[in-house]
mmCIF file of the protein (N, C-alpha, C, O) and its ligand, coordinates in Angstrom:
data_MODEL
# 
_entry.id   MODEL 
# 
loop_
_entity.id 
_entity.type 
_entity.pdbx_number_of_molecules 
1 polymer     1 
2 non-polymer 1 
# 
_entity_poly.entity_id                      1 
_entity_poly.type                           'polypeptide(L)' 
_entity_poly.nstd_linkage                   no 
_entity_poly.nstd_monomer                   no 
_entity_poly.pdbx_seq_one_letter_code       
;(UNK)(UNK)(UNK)(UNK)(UNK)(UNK)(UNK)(UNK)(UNK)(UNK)(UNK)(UNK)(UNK)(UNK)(UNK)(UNK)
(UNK)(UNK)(UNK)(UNK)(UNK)(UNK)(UNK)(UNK)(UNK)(UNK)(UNK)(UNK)(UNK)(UNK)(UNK)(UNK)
(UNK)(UNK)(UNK)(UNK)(UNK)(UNK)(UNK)(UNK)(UNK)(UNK)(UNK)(UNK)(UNK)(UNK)(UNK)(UNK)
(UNK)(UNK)
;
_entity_poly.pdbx_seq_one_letter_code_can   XXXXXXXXXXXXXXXXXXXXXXXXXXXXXXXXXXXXXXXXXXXXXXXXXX 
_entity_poly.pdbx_strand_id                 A 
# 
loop_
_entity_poly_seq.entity_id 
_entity_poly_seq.num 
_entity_poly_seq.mon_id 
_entity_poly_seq.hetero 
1 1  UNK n 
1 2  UNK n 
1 3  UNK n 
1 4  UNK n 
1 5  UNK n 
1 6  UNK n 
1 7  UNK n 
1 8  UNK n 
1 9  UNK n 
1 10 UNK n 
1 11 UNK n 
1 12 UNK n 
1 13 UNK n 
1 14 UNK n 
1 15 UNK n 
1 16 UNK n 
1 17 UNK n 
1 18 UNK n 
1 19 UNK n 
1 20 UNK n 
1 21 UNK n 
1 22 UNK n 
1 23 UNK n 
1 24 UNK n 
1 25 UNK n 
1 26 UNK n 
1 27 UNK n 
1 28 UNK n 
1 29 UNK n 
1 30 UNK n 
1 31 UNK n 
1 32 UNK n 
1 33 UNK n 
1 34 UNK n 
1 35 UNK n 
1 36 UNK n 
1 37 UNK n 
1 38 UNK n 
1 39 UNK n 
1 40 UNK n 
1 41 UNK n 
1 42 UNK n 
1 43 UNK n 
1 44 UNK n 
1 45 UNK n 
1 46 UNK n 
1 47 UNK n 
1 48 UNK n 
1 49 UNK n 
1 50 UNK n 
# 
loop_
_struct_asym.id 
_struct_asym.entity_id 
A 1 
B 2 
# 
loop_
_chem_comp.id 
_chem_comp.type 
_chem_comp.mon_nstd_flag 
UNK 'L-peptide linking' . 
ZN  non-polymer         . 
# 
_pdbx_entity_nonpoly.entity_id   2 
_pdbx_entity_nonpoly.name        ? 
_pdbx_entity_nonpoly.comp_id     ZN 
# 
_pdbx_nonpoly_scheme.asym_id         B 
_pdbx_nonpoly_scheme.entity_id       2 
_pdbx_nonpoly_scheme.mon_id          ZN 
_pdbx_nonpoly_scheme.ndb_seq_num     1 
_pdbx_nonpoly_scheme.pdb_seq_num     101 
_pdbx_nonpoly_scheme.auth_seq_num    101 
_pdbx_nonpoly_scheme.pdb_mon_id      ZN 
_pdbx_nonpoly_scheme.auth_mon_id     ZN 
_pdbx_nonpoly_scheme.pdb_strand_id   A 
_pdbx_nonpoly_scheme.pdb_ins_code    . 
# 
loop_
_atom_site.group_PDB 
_atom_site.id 
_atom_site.type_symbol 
_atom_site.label_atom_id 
_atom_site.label_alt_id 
_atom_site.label_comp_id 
_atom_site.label_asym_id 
_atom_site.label_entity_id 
_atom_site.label_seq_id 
_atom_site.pdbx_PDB_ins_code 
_atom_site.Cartn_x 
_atom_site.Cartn_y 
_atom_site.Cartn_z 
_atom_site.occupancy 
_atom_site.B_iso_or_equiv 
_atom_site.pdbx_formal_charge 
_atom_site.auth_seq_id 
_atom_site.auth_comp_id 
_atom_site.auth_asym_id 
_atom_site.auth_atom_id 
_atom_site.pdbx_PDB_model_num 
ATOM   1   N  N  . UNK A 1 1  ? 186.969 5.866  213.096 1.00 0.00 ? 1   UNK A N  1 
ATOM   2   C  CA . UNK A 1 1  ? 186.043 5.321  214.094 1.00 0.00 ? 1   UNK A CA 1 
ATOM   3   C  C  . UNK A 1 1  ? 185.202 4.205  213.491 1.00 0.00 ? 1   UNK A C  1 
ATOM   4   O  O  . UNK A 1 1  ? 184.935 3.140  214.049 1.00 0.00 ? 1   UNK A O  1 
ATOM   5   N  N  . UNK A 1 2  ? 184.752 4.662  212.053 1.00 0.00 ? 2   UNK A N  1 
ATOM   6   C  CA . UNK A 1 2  ? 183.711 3.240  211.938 1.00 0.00 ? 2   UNK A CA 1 
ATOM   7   C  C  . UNK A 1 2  ? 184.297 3.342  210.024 1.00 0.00 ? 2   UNK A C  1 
ATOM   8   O  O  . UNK A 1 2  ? 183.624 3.134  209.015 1.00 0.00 ? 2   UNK A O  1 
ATOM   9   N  N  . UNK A 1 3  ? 185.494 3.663  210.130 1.00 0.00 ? 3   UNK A N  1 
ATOM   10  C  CA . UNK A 1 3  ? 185.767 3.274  208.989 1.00 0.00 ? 3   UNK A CA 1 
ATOM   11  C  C  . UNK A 1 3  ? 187.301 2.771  209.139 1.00 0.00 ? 3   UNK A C  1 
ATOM   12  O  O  . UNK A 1 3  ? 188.158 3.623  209.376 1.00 0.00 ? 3   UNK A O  1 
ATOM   13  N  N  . UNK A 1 4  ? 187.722 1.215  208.989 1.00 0.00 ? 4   UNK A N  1 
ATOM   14  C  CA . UNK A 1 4  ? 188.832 1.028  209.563 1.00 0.00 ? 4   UNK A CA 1 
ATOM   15  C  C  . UNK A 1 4  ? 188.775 -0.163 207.942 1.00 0.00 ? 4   UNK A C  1 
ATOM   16  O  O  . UNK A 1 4  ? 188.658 -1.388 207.932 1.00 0.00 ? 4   UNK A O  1 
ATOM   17  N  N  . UNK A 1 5  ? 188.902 0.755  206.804 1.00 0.00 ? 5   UNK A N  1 
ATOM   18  C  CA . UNK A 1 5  ? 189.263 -0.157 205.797 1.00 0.00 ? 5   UNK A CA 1 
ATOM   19  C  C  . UNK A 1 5  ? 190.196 0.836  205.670 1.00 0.00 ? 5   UNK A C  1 
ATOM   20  O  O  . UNK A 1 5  ? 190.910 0.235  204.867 1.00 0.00 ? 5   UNK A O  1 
ATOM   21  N  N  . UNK A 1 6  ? 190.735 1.851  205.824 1.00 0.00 ? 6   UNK A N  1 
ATOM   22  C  CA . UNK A 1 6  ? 192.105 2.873  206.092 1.00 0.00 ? 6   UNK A CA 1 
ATOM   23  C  C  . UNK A 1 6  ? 192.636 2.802  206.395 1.00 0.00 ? 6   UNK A C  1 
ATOM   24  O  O  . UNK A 1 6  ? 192.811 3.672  207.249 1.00 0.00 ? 6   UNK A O  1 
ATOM   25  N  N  . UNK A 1 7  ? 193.715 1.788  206.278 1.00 0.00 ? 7   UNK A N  1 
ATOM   26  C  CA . UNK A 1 7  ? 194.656 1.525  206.937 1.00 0.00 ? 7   UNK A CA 1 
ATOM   27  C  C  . UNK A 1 7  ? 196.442 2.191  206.566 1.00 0.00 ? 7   UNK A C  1 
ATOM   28  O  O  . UNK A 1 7  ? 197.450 1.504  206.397 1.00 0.00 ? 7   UNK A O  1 
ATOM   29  N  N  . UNK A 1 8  ? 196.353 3.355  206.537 1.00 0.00 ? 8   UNK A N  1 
ATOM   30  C  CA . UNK A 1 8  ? 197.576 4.241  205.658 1.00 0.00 ? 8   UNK A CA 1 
ATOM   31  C  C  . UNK A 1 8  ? 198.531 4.434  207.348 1.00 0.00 ? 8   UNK A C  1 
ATOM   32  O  O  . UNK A 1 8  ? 198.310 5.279  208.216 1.00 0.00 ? 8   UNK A O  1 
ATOM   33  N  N  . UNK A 1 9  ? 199.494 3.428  207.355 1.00 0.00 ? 9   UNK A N  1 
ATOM   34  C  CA . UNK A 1 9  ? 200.178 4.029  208.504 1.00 0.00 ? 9   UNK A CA 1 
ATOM   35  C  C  . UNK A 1 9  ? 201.153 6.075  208.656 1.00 0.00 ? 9   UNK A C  1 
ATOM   36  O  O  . UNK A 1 9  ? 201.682 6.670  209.595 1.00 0.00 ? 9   UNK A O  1 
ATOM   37  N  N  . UNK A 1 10 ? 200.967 6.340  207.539 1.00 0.00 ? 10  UNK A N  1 
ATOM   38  C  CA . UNK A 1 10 ? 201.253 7.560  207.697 1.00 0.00 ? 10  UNK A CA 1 
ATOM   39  C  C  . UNK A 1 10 ? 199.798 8.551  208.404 1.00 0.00 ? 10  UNK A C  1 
ATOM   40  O  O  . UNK A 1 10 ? 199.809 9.651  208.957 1.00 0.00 ? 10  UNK A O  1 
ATOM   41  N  N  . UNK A 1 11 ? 198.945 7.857  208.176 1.00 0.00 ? 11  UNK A N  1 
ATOM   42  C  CA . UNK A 1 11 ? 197.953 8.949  209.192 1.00 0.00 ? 11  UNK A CA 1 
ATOM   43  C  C  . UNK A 1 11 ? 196.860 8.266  210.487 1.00 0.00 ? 11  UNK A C  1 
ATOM   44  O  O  . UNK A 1 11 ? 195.776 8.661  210.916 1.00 0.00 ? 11  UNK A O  1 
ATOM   45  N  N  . UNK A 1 12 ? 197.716 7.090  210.837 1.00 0.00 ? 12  UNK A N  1 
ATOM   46  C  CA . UNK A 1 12 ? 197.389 6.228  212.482 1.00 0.00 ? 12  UNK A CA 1 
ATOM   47  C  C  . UNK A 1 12 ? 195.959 6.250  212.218 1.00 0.00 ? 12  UNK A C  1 
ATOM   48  O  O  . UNK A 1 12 ? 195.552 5.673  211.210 1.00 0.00 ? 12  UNK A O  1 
ATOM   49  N  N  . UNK A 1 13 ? 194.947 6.984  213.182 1.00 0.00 ? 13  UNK A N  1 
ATOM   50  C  CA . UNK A 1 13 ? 193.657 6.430  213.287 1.00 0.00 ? 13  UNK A CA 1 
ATOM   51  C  C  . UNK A 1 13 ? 192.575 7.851  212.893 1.00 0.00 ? 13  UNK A C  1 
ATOM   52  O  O  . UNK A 1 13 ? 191.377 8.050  213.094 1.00 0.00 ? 13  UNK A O  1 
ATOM   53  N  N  . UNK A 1 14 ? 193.612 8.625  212.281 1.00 0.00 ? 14  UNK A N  1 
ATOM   54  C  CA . UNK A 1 14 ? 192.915 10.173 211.931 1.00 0.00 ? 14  UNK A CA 1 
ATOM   55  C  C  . UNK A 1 14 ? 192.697 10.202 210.489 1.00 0.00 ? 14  UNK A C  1 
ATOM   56  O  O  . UNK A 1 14 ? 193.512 10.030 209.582 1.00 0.00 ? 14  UNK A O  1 
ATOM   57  N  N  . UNK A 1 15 ? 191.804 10.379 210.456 1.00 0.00 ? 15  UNK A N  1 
ATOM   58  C  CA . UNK A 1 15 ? 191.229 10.929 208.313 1.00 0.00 ? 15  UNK A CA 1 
ATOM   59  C  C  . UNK A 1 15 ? 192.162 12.039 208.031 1.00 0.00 ? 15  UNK A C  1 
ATOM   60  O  O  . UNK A 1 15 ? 192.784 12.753 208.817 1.00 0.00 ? 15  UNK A O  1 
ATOM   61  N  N  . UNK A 1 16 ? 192.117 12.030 206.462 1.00 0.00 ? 16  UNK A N  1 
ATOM   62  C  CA . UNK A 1 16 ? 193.151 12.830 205.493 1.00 0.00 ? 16  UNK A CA 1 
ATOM   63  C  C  . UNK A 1 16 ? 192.138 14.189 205.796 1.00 0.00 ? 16  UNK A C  1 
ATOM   64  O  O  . UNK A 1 16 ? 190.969 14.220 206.181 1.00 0.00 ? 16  UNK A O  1 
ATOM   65  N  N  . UNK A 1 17 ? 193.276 15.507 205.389 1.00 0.00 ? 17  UNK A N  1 
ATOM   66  C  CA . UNK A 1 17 ? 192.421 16.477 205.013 1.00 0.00 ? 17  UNK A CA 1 
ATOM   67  C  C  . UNK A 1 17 ? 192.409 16.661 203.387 1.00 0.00 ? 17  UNK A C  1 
ATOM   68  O  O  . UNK A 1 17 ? 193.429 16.891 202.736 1.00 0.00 ? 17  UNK A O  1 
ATOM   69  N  N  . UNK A 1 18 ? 190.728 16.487 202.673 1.00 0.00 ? 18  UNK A N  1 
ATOM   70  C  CA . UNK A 1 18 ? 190.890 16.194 201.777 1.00 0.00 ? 18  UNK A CA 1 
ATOM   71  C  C  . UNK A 1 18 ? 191.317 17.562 200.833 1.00 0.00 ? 18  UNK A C  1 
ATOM   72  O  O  . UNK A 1 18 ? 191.593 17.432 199.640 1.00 0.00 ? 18  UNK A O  1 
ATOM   73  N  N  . UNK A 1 19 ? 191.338 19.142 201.657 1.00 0.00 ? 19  UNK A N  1 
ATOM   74  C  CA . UNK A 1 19 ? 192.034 19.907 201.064 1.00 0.00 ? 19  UNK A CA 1 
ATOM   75  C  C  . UNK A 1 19 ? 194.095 19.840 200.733 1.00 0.00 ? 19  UNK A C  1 
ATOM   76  O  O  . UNK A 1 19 ? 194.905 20.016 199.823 1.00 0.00 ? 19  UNK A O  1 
ATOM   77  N  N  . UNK A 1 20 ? 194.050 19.515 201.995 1.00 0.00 ? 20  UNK A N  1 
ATOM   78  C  CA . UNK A 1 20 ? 195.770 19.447 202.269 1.00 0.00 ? 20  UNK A CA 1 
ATOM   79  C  C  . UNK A 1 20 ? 196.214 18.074 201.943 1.00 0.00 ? 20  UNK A C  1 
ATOM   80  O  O  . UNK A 1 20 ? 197.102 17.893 201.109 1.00 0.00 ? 20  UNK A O  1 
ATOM   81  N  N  . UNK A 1 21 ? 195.720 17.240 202.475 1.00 0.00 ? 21  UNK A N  1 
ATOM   82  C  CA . UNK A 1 21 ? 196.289 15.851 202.756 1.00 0.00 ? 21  UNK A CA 1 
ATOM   83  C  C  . UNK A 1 21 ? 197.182 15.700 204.255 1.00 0.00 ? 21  UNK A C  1 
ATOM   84  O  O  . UNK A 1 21 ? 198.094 14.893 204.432 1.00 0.00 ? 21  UNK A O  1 
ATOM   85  N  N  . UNK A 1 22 ? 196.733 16.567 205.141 1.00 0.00 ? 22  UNK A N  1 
ATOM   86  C  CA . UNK A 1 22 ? 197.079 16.514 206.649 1.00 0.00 ? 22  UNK A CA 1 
ATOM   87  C  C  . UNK A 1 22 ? 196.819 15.646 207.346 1.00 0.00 ? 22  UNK A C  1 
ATOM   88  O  O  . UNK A 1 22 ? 195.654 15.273 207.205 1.00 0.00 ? 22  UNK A O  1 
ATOM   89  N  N  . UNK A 1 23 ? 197.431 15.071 208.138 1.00 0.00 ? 23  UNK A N  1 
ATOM   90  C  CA . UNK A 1 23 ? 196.399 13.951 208.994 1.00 0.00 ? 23  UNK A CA 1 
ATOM   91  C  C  . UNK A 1 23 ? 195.193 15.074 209.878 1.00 0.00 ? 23  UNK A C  1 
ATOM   92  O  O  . UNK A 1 23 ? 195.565 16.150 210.346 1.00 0.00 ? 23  UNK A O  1 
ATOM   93  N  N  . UNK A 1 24 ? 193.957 14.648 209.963 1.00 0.00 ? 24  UNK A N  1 
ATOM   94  C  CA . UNK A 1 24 ? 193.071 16.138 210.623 1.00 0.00 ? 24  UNK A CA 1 
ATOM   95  C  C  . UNK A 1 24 ? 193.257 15.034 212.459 1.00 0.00 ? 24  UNK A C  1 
ATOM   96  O  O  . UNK A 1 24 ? 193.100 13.815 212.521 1.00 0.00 ? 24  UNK A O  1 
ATOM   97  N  N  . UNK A 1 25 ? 193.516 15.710 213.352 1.00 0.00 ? 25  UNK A N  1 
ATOM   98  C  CA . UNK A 1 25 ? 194.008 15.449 214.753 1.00 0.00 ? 25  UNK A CA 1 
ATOM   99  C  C  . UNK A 1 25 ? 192.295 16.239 214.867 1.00 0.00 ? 25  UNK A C  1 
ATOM   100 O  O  . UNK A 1 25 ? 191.616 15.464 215.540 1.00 0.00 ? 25  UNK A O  1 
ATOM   101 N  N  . UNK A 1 26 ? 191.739 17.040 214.591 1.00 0.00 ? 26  UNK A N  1 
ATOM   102 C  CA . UNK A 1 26 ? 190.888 17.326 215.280 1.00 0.00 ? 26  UNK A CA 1 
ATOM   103 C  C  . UNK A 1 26 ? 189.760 18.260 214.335 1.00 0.00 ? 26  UNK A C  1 
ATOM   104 O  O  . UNK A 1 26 ? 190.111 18.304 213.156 1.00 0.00 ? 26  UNK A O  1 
ATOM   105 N  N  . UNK A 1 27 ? 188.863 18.785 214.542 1.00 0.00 ? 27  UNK A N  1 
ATOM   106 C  CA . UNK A 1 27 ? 187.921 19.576 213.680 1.00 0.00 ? 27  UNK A CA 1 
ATOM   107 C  C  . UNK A 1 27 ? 187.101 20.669 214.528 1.00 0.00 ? 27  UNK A C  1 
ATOM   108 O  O  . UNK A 1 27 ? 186.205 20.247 215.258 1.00 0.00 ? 27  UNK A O  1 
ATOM   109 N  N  . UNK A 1 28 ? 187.320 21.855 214.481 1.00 0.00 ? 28  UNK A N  1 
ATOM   110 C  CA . UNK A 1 28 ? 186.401 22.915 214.587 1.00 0.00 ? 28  UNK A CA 1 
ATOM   111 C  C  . UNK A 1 28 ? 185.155 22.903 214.134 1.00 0.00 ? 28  UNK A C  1 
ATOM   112 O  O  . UNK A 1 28 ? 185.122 23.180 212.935 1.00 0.00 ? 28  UNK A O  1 
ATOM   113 N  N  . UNK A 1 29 ? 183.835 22.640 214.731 1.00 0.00 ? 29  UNK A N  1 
ATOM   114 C  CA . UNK A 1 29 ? 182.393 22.685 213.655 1.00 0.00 ? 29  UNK A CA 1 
ATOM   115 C  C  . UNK A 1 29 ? 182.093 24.594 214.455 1.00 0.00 ? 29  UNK A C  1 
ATOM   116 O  O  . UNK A 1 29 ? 182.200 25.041 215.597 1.00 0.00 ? 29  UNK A O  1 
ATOM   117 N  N  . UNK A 1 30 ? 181.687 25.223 213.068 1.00 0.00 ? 30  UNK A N  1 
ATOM   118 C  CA . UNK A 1 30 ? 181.025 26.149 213.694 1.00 0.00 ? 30  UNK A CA 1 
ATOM   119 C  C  . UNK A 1 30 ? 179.509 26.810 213.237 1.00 0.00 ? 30  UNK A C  1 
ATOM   120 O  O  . UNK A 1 30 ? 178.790 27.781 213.473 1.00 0.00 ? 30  UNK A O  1 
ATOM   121 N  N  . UNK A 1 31 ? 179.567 25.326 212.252 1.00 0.00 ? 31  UNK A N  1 
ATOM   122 C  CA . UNK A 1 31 ? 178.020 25.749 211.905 1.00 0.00 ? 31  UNK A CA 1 
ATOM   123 C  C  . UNK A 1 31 ? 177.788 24.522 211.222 1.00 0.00 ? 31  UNK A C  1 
ATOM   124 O  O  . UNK A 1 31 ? 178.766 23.781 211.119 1.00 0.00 ? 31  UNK A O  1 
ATOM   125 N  N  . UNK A 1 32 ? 176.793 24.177 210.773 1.00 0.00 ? 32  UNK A N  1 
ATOM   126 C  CA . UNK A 1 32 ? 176.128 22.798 210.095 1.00 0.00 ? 32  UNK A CA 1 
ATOM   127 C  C  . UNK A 1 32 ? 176.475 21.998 209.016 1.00 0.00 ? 32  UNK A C  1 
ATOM   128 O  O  . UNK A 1 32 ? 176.149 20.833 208.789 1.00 0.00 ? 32  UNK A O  1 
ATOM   129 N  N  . UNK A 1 33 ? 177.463 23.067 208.110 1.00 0.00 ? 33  UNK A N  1 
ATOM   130 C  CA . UNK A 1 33 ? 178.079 22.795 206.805 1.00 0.00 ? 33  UNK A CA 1 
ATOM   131 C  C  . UNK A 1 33 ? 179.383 23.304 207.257 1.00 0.00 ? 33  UNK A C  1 
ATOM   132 O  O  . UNK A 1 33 ? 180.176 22.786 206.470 1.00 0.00 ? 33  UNK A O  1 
ATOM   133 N  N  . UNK A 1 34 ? 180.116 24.101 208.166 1.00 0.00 ? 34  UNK A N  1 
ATOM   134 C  CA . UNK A 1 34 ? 181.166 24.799 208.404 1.00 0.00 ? 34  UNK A CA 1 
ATOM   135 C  C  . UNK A 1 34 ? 182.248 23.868 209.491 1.00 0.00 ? 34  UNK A C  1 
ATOM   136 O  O  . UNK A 1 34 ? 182.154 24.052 210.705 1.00 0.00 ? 34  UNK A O  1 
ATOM   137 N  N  . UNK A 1 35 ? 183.087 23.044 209.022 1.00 0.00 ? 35  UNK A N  1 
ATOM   138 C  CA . UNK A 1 35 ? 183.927 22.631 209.996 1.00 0.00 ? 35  UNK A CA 1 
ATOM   139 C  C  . UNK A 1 35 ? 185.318 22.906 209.830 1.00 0.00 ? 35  UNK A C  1 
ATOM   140 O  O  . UNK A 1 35 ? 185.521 23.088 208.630 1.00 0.00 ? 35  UNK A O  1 
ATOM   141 N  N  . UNK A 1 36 ? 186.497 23.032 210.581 1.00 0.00 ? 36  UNK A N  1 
ATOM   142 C  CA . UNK A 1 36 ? 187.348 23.660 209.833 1.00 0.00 ? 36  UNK A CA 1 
ATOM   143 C  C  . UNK A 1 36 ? 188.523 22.272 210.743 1.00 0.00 ? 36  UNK A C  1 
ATOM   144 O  O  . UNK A 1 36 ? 188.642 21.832 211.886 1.00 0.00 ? 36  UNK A O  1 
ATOM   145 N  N  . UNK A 1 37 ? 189.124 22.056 209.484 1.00 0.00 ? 37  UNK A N  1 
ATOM   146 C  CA . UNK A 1 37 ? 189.759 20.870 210.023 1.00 0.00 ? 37  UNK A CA 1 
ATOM   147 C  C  . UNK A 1 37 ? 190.972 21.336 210.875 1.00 0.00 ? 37  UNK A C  1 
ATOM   148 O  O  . UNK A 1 37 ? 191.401 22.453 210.585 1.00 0.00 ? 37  UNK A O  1 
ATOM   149 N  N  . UNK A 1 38 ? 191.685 20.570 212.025 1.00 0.00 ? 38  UNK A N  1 
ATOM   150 C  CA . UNK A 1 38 ? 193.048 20.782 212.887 1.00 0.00 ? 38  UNK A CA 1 
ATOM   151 C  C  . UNK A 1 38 ? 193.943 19.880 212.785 1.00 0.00 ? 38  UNK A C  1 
ATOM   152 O  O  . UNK A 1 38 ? 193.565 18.710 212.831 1.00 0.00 ? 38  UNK A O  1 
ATOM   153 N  N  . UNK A 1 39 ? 195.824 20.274 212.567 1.00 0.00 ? 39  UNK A N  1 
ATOM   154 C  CA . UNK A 1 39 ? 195.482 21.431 212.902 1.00 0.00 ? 39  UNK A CA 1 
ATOM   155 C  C  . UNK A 1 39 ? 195.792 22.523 211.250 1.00 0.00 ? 39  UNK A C  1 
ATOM   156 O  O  . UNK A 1 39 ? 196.123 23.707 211.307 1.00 0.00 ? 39  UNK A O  1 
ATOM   157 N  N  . UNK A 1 40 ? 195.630 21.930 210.240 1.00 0.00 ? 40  UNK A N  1 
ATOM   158 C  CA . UNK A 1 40 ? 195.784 22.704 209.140 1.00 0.00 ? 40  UNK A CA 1 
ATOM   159 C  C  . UNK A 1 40 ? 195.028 24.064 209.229 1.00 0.00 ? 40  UNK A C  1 
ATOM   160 O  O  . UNK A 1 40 ? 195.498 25.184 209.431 1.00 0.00 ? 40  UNK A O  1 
ATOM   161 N  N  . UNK A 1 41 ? 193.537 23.621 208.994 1.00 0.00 ? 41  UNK A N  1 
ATOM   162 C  CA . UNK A 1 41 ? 193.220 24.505 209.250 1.00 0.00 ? 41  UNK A CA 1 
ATOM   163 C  C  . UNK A 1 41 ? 192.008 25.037 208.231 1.00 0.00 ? 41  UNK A C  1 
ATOM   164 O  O  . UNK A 1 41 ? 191.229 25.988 208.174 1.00 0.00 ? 41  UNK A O  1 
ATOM   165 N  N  . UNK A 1 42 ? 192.243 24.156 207.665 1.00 0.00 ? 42  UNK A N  1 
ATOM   166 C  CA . UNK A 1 42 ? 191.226 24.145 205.943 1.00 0.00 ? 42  UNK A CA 1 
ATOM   167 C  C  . UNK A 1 42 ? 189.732 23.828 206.521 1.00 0.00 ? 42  UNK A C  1 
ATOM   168 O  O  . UNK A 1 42 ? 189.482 23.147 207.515 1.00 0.00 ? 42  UNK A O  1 
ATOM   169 N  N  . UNK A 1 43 ? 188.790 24.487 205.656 1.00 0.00 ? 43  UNK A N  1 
ATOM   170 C  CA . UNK A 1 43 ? 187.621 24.534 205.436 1.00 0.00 ? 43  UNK A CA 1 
ATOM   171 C  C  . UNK A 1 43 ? 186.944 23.178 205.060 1.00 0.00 ? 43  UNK A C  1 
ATOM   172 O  O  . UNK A 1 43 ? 187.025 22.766 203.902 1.00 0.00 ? 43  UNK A O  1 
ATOM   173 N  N  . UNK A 1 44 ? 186.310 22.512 205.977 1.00 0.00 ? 44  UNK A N  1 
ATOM   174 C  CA . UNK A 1 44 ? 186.364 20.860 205.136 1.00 0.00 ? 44  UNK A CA 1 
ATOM   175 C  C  . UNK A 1 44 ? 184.555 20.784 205.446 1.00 0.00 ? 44  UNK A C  1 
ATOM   176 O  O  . UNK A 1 44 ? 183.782 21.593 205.958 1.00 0.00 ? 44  UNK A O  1 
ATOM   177 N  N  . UNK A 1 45 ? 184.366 19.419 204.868 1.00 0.00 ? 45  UNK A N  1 
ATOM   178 C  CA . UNK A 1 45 ? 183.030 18.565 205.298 1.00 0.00 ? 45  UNK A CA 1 
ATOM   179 C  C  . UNK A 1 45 ? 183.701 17.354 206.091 1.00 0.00 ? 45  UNK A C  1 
ATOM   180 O  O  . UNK A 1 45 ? 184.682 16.662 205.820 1.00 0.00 ? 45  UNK A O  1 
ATOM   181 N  N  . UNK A 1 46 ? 183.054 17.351 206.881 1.00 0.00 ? 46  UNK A N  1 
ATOM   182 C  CA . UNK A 1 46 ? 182.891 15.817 207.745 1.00 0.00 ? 46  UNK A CA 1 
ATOM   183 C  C  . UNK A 1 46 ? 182.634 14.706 206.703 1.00 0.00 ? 46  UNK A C  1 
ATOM   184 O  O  . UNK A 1 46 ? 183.277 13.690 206.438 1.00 0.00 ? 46  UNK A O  1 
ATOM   185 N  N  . UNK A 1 47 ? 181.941 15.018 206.395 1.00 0.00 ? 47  UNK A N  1 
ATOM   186 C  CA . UNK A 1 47 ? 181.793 13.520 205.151 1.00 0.00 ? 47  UNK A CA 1 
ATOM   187 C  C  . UNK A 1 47 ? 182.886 13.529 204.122 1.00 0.00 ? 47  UNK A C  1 
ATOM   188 O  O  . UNK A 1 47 ? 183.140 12.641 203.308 1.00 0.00 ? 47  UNK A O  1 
ATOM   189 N  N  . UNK A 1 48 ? 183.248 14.219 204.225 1.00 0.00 ? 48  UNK A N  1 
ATOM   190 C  CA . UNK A 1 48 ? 184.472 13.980 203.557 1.00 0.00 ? 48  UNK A CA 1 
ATOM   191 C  C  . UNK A 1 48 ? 185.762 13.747 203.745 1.00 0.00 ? 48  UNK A C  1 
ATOM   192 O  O  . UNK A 1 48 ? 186.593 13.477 202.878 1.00 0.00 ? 48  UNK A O  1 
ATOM   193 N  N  . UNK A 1 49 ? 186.005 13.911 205.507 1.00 0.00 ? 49  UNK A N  1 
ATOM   194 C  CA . UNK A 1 49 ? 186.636 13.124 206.100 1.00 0.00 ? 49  UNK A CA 1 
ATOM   195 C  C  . UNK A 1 49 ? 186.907 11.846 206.135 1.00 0.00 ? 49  UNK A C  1 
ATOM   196 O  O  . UNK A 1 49 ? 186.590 11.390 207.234 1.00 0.00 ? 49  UNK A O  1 
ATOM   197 N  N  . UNK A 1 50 ? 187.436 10.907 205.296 1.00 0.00 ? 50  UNK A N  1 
ATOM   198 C  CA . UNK A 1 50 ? 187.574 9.589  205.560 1.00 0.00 ? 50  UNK A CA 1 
ATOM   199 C  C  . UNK A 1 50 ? 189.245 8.854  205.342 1.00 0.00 ? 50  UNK A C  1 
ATOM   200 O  O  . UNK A 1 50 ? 189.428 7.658  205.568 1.00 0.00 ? 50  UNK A O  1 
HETATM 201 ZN ZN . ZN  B 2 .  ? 193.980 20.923 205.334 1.00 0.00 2 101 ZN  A ZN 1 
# 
């Protein structure tokens, strides 16, 4: 969204999961520090989404 120096055509317009290396399609938040990336499934930070 506001980081488009990423330009890895293996993962289009979605951030890596930096546990897996998944493209993350989506993110579960279920608490303030707790997001769980989709659809892997791993335990991630948003900021560390990039
Ligand atoms: Zn993952």
């Amino acid at each position: 969204m506001d980081n488009e120096l990423e330009n890895d055509p293996s993962s289009e317009s979605f951030p890596t999961c930096p546990n897996c290396g998944m493209p993350v399609v989506d993110v579960t938040i279920t608490g303030p520090t707790t997001q769980y990336a989709r659809p892997c499934g791993c335990l991630v930070h948003l900021s560390e989404l990039e």
